[in-house]
Structures are given as C-alpha cells and as structure tokens.
N, C-alpha and C positions, 0 to 999 in steps of 0.2 A: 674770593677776590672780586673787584668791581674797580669801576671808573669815576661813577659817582654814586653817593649816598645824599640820599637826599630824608633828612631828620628834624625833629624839634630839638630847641636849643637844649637842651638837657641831656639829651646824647651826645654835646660836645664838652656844656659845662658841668653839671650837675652830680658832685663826686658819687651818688648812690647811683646814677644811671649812664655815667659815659661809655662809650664805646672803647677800650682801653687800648685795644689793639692799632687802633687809629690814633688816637689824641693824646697816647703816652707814649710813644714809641718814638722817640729824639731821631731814628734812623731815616725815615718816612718825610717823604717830599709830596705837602697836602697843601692845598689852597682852601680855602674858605669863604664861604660868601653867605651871610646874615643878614637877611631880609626883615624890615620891620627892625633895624638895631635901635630904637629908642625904648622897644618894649622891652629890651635886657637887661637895663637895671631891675626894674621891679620885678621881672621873675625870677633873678639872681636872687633877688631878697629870700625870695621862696624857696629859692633850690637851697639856701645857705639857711633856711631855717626848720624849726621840727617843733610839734607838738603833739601831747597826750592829754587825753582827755579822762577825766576819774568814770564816765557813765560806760566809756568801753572797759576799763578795768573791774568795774563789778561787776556788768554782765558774762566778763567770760569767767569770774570768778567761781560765778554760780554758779556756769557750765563746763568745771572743772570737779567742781563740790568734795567728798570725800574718795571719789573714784582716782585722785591723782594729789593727795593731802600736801603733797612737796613745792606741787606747782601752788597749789591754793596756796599756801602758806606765805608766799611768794609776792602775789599778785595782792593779798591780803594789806601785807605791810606799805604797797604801794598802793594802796586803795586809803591806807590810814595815811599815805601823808599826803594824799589829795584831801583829805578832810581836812587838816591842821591848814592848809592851802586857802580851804573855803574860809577857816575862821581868821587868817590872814586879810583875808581881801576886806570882811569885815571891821576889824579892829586897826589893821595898817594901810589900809586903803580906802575906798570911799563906797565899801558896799556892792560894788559891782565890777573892781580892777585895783590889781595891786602890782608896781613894779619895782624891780631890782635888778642896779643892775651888776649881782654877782652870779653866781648859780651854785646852788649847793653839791657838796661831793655828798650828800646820806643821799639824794636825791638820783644823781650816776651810780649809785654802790645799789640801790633799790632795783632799777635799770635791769644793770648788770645781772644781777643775781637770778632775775626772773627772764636774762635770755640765757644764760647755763641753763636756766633747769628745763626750760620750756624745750627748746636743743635735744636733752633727754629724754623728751616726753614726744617731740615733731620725730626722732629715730624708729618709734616705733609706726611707723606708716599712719597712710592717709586714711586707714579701719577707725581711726578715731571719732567719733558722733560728732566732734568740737572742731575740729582738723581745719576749716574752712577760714573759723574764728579766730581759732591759734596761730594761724599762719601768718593772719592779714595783723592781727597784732604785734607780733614777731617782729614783721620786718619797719614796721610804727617805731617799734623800739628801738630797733638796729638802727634806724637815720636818728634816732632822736639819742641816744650813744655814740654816733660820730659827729653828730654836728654837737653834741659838749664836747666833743676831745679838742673842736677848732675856739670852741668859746674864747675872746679875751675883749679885749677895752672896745670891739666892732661891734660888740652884741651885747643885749639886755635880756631880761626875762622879763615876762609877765604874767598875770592869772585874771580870769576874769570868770566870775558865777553868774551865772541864771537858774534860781532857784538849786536845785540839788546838782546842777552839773558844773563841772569845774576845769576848764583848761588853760592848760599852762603851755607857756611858747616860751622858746627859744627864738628870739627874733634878732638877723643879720642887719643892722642901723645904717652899716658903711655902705653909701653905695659912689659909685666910681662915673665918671662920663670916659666910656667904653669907644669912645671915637678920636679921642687922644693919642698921639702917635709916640708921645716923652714917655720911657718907663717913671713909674711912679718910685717914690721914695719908700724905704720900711717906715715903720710898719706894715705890710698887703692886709690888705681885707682879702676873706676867700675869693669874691669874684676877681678880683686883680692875679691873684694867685694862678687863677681856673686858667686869665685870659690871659696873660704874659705867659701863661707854662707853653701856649701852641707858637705865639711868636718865637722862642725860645730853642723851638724846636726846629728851627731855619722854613718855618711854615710861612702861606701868604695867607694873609686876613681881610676880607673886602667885603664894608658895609654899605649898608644903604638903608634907606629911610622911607 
C-alpha cells in the first residue's frame, strides 16, 4: 500500500502494462496528475499498437531446429506468411510498404498456435539454451494477439521490407485530444477507452503541459 505512485503513462494506460489493482478497481478513490499530457496521444498510438518482425521469427526458428519439431513447426508457418508478406509489399505495394486496412484471421490463428505451443515448451523451465529468446518473443506475441482482439475501423495494418526483413504493425490511427472534459461519443478508440475507464471510476484526472 502507498500514498503515491509515481510511474510512466503505461502503468496507467497501457492494457499490457497497467497497474490493475489501482486503475481497475471502480472501488478506489485516486487522483491523477499527467505531466507532459501532450505527449499522450502519441504514446497511446504505441501502447494501442504491435508488431512482429519475420528476422526475429527465423532466428528463433533455427534456435528451436529439430530439438522442439512442434514449436519449429509453428514458428515455420509464421515465418511463410511473413514471406507471402514480402511478396505483398512488392506486387501490392510500392516495393517498400504495403497497407491494409483489415487484418487477417490466418494471420491471429498463426499467432495463436505458436503461443499454445511455445506455453508448452516455456513449462519446461528456464534450462532451455533458447529460453531468453523464447521468452522475449512470447510476450511480442501476447501484445500483438491482444491488440488484434481490439482491431476495428481505429486501426490499419501495415508491412514494410528492407531487403530480407519484413515487418508488419498493427497501427492505432484514432488518436483523441485527452484534455477534453465532454465524454466522447461511440465508437471509443482504445485510448478513450483506457481514459474514460479512470474517470469512470469516480477518479480525479489533472493534466498539464
């Protein structure tokens, strides 16, 4: 228990890092005070978006190789559809950047399947040679799996190559002036979401600039 907490915005907003016990808890009489609030849109942008890159999915591929065939196998099919990626950006894009803005479900089903199985493979302890790799990919994935479940008309995809590397974002569009005191209308974009949930909560909110 404490008096004050003194954090970056991402322990207030940011659904993969908040402090839950504080900024979810409707019961809880908290004031807030966000210093620098002009620089909240654009990190919101960030906290609300995720990307993967195809040169981290080969590398751990190979440091997976026949010793864990289930996870390769995994990581494999997600490594093929960063390639079909690369030949996107070439043929539907202009060589360097291709965007869309739906986002595929083979794309979250690919995700998915390789954090089951990786889950199965991070149980057996941190004795693993890869453990370090697998971890810090893991949880790459886990935001880039929740931030598709928030995907709709707020966000777009994109891909962009330099030579054999390929990454793809998920990128949050909506951004909000966080210094408005009118609730906003629906549609919320996440950050309106993140920020209405503390008002909401019979909390005080005091920015500054």
């Amino acid at each position: 228990w404490s008096d004050i907490i003194v954090c970056d915005y991402n322990y207030v907003f940011d659904p993969r890092a908040h402090l839950k016990r504080f900024f979810q808890d409707a019961r809880g009489q908290y004031a807030f005070l966000i210093d620098e609030a002009h620089n909240l849109v654009d990190r919101a942008r960030e906290m609300f978006s995720a990307e993967l890159y195809k040169g981290e999915i080969l590398g751990l591929k190979r440091l997976t190789g026949k010793t864990h065939p289930d996870l390769t196998k995994k990581l494999d099919a997600l490594n093929k559809y960063f390639i079909k990626l690369g030949k996107k950006v070439d043929k539907e894009g202009d060589g360097e950047s291709w965007v869309n803005p739906e986002l595929s479900t083979d794309l979250l089903a690919l995700v998915h399947n390789f954090l089951k199985e990786a889950e199965k493979v991070l149980a057996q302890g941190s004795s693993l040679l890869f453990w370090d790799e697998l971890i810090d990919f893991y949880f790459q994935a886990l935001g880039f799996e929740r931030t598709g479940e928030l995907f709709d008309e707020h966000y777009t995809t994109y891909a962009e190559k330099q030579g054999k590397e390929v990454r793809f974002r998920l990128f949050c569009l909506d951004d909000v002036d966080t210094t408005k005191v009118d609730r906003p209308v629906e549609p919320w974009c996440p950050l309106r979401k993140a920020f209405w949930s503390l008002l909401g909560a019979g909390q005080w909110l005091l920015m500054t600039r």
